[in-house]
C-alpha positions in Angstrom: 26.2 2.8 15.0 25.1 0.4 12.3 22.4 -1.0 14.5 20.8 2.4 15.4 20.6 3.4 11.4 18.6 0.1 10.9 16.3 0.8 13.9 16.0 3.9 12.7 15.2 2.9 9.1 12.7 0.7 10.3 10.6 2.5 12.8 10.6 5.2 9.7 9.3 2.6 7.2 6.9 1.6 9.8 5.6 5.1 10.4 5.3 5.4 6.6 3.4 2.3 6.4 0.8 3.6 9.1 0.4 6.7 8.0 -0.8 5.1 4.5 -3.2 2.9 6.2 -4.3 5.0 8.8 -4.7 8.4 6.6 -5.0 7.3 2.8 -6.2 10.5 0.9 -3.9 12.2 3.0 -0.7 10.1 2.2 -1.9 9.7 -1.4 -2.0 13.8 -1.4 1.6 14.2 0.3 3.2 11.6 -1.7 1.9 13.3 -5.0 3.1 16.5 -3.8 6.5 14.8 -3.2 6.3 13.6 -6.6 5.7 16.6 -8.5 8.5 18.0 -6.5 10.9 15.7 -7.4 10.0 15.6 -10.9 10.6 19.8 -11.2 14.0 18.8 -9.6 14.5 16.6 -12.5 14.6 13.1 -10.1 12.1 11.1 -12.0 13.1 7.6 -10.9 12.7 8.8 -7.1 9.5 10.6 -8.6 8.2 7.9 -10.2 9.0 5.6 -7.4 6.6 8.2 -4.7 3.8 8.4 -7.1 1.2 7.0 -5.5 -0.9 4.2 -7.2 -4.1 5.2 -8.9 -7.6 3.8 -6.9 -8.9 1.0 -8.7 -12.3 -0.7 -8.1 -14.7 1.5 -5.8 -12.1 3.9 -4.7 -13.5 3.0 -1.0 -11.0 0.8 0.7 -13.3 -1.5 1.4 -11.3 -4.4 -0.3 -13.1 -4.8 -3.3 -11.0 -5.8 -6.2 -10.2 -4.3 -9.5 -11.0 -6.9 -11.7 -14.4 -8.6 -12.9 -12.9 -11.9 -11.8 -14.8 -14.2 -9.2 -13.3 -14.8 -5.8 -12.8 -18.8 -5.9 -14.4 -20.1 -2.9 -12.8 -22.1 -0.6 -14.2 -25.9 -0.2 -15.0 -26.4 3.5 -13.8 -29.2 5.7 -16.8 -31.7 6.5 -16.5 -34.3 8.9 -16.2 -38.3 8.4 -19.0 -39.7 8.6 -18.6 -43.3 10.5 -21.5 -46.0 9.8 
């Protein structure tokens, strides 16, 4: 019984996680209705728990980061050099 409840759980938390990467304005939409919701109910640590995070940075998913700070580079491997 205990091992079908953690299957469960996690095929659900995997389904979540999909649906957030697959569809992102439409989980950001169903999560903030899910949070208003449980805020009327009066649950505001499970509401402020679904609140989605606000879009930082272009708003595009295209990996862009929020902050002005530079990416550091990564030195590259070079070869020995044998005289």
């Amino acid at each position: 019984m205990i091992e079908v409840m953690i299957v469960a759980a996690l095929v659900i938390w995997s389904a979540i996680v999909v649906f957030k990467k697959v569809f992102p304005k439409t989980a950001n939409s169903v999560f903030m209705q899910l949070s208003s919701f449980c805020a009327k109910q009066g649950w505001f640590t499970l509401a402020k728990w679904l609140k989605p995070a606000m879009v930082s940075g272009c708003g595009g998913s295209c990996g862009c980061s929020a902050n002005e700070e530079p990416v550091q580079k990564r030195t590259e491997v070079q070869a020995v050099k044998w005289k």
